[in-house]
Rosetta silent file (secondary structure, phi, psi, omega in degrees, C-alpha in Angstrom):
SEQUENCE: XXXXXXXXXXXXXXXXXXXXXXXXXXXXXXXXXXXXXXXXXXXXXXXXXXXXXXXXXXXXXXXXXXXXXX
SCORE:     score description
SCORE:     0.000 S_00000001
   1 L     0.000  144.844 -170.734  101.892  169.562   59.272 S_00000001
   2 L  -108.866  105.322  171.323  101.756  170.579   55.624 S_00000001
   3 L   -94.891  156.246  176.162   99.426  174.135   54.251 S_00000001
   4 L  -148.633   98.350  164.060   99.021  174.563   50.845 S_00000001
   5 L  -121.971  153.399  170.556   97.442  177.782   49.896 S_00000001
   6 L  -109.927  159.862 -166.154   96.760  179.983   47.184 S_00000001
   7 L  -126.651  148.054 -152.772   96.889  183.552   47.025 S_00000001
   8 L  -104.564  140.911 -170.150   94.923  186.022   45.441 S_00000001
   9 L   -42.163  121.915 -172.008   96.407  188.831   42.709 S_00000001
  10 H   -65.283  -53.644  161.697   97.172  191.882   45.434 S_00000001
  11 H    -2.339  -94.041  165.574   95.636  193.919   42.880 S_00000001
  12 H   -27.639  -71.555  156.450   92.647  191.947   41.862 S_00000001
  13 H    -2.977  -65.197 -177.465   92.350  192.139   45.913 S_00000001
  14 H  -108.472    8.269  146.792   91.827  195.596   45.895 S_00000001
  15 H  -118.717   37.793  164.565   89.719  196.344   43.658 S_00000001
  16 H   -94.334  -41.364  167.630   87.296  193.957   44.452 S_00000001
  17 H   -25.187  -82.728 -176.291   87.551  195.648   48.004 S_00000001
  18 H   -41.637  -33.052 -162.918   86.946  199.136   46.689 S_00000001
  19 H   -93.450   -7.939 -178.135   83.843  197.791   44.917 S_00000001
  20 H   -98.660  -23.260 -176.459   82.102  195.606   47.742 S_00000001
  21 H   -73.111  -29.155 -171.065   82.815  198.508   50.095 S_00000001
  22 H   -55.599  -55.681 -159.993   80.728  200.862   47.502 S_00000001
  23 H   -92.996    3.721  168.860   77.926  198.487   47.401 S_00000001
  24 L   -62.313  150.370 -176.720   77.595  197.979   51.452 S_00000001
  25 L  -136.224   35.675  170.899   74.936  199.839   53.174 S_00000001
  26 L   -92.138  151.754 -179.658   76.992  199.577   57.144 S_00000001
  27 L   -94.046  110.115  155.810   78.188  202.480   59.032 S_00000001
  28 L  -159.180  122.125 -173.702   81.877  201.992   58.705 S_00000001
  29 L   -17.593  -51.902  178.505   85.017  204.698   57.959 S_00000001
  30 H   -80.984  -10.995  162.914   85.903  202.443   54.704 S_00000001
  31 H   -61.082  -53.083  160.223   82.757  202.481   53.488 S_00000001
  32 H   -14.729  -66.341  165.925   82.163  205.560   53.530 S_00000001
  33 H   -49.558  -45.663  174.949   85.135  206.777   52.268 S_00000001
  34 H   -67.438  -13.239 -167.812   85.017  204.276   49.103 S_00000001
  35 L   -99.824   11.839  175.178   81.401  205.767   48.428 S_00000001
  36 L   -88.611  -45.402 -159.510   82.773  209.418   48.690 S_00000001
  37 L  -139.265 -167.081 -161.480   85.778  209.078   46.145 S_00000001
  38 L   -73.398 -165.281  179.335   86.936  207.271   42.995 S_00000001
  39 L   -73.882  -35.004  176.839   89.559  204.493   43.161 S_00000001
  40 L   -55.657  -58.219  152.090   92.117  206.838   42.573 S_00000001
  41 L   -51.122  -35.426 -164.649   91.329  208.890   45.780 S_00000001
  42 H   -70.173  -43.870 -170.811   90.438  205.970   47.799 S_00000001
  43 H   -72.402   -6.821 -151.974   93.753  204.189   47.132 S_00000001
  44 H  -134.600   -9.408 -162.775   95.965  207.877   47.579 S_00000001
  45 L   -88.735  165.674 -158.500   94.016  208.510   51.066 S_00000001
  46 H  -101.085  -24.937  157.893   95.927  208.150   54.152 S_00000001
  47 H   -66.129  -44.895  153.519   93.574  205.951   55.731 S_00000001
  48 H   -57.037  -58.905  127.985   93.554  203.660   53.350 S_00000001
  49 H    23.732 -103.190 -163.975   97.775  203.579   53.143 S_00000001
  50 H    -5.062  -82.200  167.223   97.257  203.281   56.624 S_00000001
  51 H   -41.405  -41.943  159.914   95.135  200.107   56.831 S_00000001
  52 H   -52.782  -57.955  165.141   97.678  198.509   54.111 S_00000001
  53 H   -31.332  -54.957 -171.355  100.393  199.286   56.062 S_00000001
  54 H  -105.480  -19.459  163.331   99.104  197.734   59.360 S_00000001
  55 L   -95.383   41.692  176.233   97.283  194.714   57.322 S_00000001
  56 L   -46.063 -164.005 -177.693   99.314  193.538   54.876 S_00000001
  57 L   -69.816  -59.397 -138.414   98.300  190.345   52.538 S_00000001
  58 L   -87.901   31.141 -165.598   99.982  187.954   54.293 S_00000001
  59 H   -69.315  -32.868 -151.225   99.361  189.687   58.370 S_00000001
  60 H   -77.811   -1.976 -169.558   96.348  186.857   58.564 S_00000001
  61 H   -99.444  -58.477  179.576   99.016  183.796   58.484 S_00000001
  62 H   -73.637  -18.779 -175.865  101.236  185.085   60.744 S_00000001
  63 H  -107.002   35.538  168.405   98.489  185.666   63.319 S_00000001
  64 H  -106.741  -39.670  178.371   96.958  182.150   62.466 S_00000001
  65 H   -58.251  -47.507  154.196  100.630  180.868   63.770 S_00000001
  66 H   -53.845  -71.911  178.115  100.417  182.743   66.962 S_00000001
  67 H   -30.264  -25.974 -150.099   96.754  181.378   67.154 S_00000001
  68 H  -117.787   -7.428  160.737   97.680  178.161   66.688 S_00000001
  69 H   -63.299  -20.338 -165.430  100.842  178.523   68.963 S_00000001
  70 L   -77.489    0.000    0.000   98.500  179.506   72.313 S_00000001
């Protein structure tokens, strides 16, 4: 079987993040957090780290291979 995907500037990525979390109106830790501090803060916080850390870009691939491995 053949994939062909494209992927989007890791960047670009994240600050389209920060700004759709901003404009959400859900009870959730990253919103919050993106409407409390700038980009600078959001991106330097430990949660956020965090969440990078344990999600990287390309985590959703490898657990489509397990998925598709079952």
């Amino acid at each position: 079987m053949f994939y062909t995907t494209l992927v989007r500037n890791p960047w670009d990525r994240v600050v389209s993040y920060y700004h759709w979390l901003r404009a959400q109106g859900f009870e959730h830790p990253a919103v919050g957090l993106a409407k409390l501090l700038d980009f600078n803060g959001f991106m330097r916080d430990r949660t956020t780290v965090g969440a990078f850390r344990d999600w990287p870009y390309g985590h959703i691939w490898r657990m489509r291979k397990v998925w598709s491995d079952s």
